[in-house]
C-alpha positions as CSV (number, residue, x, y, z in Angstrom):
1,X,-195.8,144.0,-43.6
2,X,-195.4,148.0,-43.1
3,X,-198.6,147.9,-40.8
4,X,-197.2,145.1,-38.8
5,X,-193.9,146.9,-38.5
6,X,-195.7,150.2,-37.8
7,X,-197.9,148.8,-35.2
8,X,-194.6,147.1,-33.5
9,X,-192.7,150.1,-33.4
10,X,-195.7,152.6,-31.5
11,X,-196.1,149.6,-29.0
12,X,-192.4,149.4,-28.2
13,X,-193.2,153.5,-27.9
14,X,-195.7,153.1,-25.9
15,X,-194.1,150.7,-23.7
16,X,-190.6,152.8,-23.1
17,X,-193.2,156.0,-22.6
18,X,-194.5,153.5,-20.0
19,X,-191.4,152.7,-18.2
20,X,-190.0,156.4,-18.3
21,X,-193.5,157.7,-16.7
22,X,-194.3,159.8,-20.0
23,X,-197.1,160.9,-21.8
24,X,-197.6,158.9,-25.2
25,X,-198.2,162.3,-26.8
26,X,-194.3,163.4,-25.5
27,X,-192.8,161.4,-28.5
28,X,-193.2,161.9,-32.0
29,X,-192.4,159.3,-34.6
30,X,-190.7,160.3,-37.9
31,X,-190.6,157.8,-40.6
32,X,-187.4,157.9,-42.4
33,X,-188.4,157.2,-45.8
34,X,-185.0,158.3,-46.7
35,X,-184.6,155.8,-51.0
36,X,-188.5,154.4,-50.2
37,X,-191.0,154.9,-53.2
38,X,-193.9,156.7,-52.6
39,X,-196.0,153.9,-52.8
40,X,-194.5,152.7,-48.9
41,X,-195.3,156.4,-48.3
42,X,-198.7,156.4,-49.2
43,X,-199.4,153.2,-47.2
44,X,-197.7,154.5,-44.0
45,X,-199.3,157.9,-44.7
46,X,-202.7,156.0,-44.6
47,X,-201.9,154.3,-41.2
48,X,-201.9,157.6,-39.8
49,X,-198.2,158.7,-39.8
50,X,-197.6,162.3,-40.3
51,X,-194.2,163.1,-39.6
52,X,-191.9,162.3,-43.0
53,X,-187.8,162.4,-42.7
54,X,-185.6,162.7,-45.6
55,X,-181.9,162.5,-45.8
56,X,-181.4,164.3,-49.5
57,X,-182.6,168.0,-50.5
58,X,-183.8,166.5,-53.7
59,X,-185.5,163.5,-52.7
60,X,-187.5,165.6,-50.5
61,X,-188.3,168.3,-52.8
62,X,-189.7,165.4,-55.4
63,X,-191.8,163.7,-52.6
64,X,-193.3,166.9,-50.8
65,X,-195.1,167.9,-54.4
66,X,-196.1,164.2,-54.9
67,X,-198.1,163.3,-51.4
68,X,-200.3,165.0,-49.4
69,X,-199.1,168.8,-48.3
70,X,-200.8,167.8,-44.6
71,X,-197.3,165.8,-44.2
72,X,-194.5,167.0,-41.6
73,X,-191.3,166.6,-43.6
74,X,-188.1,166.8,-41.5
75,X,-184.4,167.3,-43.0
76,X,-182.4,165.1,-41.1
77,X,-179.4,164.4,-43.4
78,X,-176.3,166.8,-43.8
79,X,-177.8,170.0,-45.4
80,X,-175.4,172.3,-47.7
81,X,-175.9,175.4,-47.8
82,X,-176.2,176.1,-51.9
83,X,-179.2,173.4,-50.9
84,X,-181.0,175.7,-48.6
85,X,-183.0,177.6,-50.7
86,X,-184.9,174.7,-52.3
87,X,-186.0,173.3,-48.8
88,X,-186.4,176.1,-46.3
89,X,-189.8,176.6,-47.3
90,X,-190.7,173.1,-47.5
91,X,-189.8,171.1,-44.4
92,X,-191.4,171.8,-40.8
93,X,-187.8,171.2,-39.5
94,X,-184.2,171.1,-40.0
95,X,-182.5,168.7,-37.7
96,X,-179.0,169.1,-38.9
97,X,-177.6,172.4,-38.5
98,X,-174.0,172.3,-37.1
99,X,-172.4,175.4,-37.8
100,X,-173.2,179.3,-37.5
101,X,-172.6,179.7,-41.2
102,X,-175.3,177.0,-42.3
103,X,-177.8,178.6,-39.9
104,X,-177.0,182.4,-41.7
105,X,-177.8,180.9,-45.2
106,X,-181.1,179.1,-43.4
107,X,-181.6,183.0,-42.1
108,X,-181.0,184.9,-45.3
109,X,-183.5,182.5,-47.6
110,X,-186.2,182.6,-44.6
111,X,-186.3,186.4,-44.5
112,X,-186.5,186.6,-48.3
113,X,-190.0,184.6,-48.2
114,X,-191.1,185.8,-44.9
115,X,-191.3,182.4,-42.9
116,X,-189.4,181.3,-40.0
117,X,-188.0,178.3,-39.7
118,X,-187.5,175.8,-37.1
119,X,-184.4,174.1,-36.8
120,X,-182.4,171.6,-34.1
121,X,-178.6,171.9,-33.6
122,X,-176.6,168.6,-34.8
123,X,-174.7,167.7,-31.5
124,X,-171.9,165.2,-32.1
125,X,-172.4,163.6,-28.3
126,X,-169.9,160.7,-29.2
127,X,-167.3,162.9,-30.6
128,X,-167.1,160.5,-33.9
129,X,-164.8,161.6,-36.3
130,X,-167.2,160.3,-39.1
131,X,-170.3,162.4,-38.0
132,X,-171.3,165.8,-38.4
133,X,-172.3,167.8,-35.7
134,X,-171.0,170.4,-33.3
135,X,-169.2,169.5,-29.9
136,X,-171.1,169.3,-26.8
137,X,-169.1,171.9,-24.9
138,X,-169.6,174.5,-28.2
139,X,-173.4,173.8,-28.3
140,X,-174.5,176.7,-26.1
141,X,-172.1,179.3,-28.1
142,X,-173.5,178.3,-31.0
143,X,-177.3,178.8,-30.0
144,X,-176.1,181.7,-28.6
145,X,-175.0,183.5,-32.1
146,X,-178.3,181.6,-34.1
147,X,-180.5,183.3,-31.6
148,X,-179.7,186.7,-32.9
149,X,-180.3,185.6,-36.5
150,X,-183.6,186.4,-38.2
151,X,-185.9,184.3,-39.7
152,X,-184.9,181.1,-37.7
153,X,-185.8,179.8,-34.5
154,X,-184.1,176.9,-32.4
155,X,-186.5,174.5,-31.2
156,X,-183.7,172.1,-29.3
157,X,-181.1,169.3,-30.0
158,X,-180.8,166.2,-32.2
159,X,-177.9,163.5,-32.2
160,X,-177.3,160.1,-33.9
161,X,-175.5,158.0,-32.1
162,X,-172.7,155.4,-32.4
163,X,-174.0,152.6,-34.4
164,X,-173.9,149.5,-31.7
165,X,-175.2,146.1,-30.6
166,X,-176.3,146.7,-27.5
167,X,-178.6,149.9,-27.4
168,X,-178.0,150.6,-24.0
169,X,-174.7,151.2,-25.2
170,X,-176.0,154.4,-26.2
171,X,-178.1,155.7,-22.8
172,X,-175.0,157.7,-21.9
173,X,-175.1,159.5,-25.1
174,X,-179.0,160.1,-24.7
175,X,-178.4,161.2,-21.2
176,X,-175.7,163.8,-22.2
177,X,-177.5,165.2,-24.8
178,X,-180.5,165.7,-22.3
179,X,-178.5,167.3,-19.6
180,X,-176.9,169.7,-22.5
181,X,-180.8,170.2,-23.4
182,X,-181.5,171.6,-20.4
183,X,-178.6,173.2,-19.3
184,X,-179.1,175.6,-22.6
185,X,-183.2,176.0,-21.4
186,X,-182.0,177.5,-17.9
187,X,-180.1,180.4,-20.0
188,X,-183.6,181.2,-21.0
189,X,-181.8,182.9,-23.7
190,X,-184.0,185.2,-26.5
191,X,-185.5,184.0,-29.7
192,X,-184.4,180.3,-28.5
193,X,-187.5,177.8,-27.5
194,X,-186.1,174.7,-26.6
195,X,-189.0,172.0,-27.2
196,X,-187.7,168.8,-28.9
197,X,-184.9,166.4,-28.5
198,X,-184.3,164.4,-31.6
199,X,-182.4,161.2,-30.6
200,X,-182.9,157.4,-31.1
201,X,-183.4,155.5,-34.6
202,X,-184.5,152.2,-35.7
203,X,-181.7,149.8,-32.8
204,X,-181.7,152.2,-29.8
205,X,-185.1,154.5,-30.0
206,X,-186.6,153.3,-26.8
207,X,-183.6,153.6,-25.1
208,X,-184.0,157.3,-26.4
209,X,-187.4,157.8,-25.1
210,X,-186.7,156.5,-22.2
211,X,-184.0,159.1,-21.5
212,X,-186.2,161.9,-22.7
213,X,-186.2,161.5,-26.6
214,X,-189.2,163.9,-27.9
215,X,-188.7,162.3,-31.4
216,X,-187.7,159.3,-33.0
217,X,-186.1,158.9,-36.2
218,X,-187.7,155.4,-37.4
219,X,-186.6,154.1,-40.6
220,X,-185.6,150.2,-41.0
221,X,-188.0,149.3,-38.4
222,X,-191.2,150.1,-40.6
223,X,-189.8,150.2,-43.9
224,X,-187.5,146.8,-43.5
225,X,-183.9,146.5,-44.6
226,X,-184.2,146.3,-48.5
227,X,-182.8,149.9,-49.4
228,X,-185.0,150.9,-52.9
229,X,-184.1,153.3,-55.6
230,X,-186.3,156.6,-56.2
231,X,-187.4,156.5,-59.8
């Protein structure tokens, strides 16, 4: 079943990379594995897949010392900061960092083990009250103050958007979030490196790449709908 699902979902990739006249390569797919047991890991992790996303500081700790250390994990859930310091060191990126005092704690526990870390800035592009993420208009301000921050390097934007029906729905959203994207780029501004674009999940994703989506946060669409409990 996963490998069917799997194999589904990088066609459906392939094809919106098709239709948008990208490169395959362009767009990364992150697994949300977010309440899987590692057995589901280990079976997508042996169909190639890389790139890991976890919702909870703990459940990501457990799994990291548990599979493979080859493995990509990404932080795409809210992220407090008395959380930071179990994670900074363990994740190849934080997608969820909304506020200037979030990224100084990210700062302060990078510079104490000498890494830098690479993070995305949680844009809320729908404005919905029942997200986190920072407004679109005080996105640039904020990359603006992380940039002079050690230890911590911007690597671009991330969104999730409205849950809906109909995933076009969401292309406006997408489309703002790109035009924010590269609006910031042209400010070339120091320290900042504005790679990746982290929008789309399991109902909208290739509406996502086709608007310029660099990854896609895929979680339902391998795992299925049955939610599991982490022993």
């Amino acid at each position: 079943m996963l490998k069917e699902n799997l194999y589904q979902v990088q066609e459906n990739m392939k094809e919106a990379c098709r239709r948008s006249g990208r490169a395959e390569s362009d767009v990364t797919l992150i697994a949300v594995s977010k309440t899987k047991p590692l057995p589901m890991l280990e079976e997508v992790y042996s169909l190639g897949i890389r790139d890991f996303g976890e919702n909870k500081v703990q459940e990501l700790v457990d799994k990291a010392e548990q599979l493979p250390d080859d493995i990509r994990w990404h932080m795409i859930g809210h992220l407090q900061r008395n959380k930071v310091k179990y994670i900074v060191d363990k994740v190849y990126m934080i997608h969820s960092v909304d506020s200037l005092r979030l990224a100084e704690e990210i700062s302060k526990e990078a510079v104490k083990r000498g890494i830098i870390v690479n993070i995305l800035i949680e844009v809320n592009v729908a404005g919905e009250e029942s997200k986190f993420g920072v407004t679109p208009e005080d996105t640039p301000g904020l990359v603006q103050e992380i940039s002079h921050l050690p230890g911590i390097l911007v690597r671009g934007l991330m969104t999730i958007a409205p849950f809906v029906e109909n995933a076009e729905d969401n292309r406006i959203f997408f489309s703002a979030l790109k035009k924010l994207y590269v609006d910031i780029t042209n400010k070339n501004i120091d320290n900042v490196r504005m790679d990746y674009l982290s929008m789309g999940m399991t109902g909208d994703y290739e509406v996502a790449i086709e608007e310029g989506a660099s990854f896609v946060r895929v979680g339902t669409g391998i795992f299925g709908e049955r939610s599991y409990q982490v022993e």
